[in-house]
C-alpha angles and dihedrals in degrees: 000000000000125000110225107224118232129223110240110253110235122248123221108228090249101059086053084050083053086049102052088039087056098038085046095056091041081054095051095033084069095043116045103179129039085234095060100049091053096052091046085056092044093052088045101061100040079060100052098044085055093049090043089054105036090049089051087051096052090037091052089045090056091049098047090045090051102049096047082052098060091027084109096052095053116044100189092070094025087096095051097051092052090057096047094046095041085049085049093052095053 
C-alpha cells in the first residue's frame, strides 16, 4: 500500500510569530534563571564530548578486535590488521 504524500500546508507569519511566543514560554517556564540554564548546557555538553569519545573508543576497539579475529579468513586485510595490531601492541 502506497502512502500518498501531503503538500505542506503554508504557514502566515503570524502564526510562526504564535509559534516561537509559545515555544519560547514553554522554554522559560522550565528554566526559570539564566544561570541555570548555563550551567544545564555546560553540563550538557561536557557530557556529551565524554560520551562521543568514549563511544568512538569502544567503537574503534571492537573494529580493530574483529577484524584481527577474521584476518585469517580474508587474506586481502589480513596484512593491515597486523600492522595495526602490531602498531597497537608497541
Amino acid at each position: 500500500m502506497a502512502v500518498a504524500k501531503t503538500k505542506a500546508k503554508k504557514v502566515s507569519g503570524a502564526e510562526q510569530d504564535a509559534r516561537r511566543a509559545l515555544i519560547e514560554d514553554l522554554f522559560y517556564d522550565f528554566n526559570k534563571s539564566k544561570t541555570e540554564i548555563y550551567r544545564v548546557n555546560f553540563f550538557r555538553g561536557v557530557f556529551f564530548g565524554l560520551g562521543t569519545i568514549l563511544g568512538g573508543t569502544v567503537l574503534v576497539a571492537l573494529m580493530i578486535w574483529t577484524l584481527g579475529q577474521f584476518a585469517h579468513w580474508f587474506p586481502t586485510i589480513s596484512v593491515p590488521v597486523n600492522i595495526i595490531t602490531d602498531s597497537l601492541q608497541k
